[in-house]
N, C-alpha and C positions, 0 to 999 in steps of 0.2 A: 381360403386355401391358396399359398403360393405355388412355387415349382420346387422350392427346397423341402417342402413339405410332399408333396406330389410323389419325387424324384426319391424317397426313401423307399427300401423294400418290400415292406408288406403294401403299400396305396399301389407301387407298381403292379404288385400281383395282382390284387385284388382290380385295375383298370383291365388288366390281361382277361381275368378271369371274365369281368364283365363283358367286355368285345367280344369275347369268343364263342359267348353266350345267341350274338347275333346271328338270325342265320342266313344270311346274305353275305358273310365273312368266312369264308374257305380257309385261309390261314391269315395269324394273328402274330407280330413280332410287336411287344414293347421294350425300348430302350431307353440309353440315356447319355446326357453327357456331361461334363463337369468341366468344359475348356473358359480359361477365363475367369476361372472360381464361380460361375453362374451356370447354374445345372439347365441344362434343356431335353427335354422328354420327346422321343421319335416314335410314330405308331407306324410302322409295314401294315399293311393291311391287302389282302390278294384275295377278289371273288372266284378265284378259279383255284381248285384242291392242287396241291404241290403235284402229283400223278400227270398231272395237265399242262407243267410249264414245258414249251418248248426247248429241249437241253437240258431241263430242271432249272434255268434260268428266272428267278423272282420278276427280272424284268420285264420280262417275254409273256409272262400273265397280265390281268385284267388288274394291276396295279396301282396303288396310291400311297403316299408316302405323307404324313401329316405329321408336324412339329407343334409342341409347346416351347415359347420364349417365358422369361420371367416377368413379361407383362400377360402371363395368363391368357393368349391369345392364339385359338385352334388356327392351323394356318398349313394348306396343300401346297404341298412342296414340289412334290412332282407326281404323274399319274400318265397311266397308259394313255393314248391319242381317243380312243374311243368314250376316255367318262366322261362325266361331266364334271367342269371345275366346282371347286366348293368356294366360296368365300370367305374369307378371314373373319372369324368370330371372336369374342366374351366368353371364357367358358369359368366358371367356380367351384364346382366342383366335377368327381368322378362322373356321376351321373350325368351331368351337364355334358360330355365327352361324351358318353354313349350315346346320348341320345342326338346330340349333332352327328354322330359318324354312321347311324340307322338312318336317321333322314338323308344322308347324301347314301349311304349304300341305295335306299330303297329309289330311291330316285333313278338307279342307271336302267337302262329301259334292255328287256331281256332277251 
């Protein structure tokens, strides 16, 4: 699997539907982007329910923010002061994704 493959509608959804499936993940944004002609894939990912952000600011929760490049490579972009970083992975496919982003959710200590 690439990202051009990835980054088409239905694998979108179906990555969405998967994460949201997690239950360490309160709210779930997948995106995308095509600058460059090279699509890259963004996951929002917030352990605290929308109800909870201060101002309703995404930022203002227990936030992380995680990119796919077209080198197939999970990568925390940015994240609230209190997670823990994740490290720059290998991922192949969807499942591959979820199951990197359950091991760092379950990892944040409660």
């Amino acid at each position: 699997m690439d990202t051009v493959l990835l980054a088409q509608d239905s694998n979108l959804r179906e990555l969405t539907n998967s994460l949201q499936q997690l239950p360490e993940l309160a709210e779930v944004a997948v995106s995308w982007s095509n600058l460059g002609g090279i699509p890259s894939i963004f996951l929002h990912l917030s352990l605290d329910s929308k109800s909870d952000w201060i101002n309703g600011i995404f930022y203002n929760s227990r936030y992380a923010i995680f990119t796919i490049h077209s080198d197939m490579k999970l990568e925390q972009i940015s994240r609230h002061c209190s997670l823990p970083k994740h490290r720059k992975c290998k991922i192949d496919s969807i499942q591959a994704i979820t199951d990197k982003v359950h091991k760092w959710a379950a990892s944040v200590p409660v």
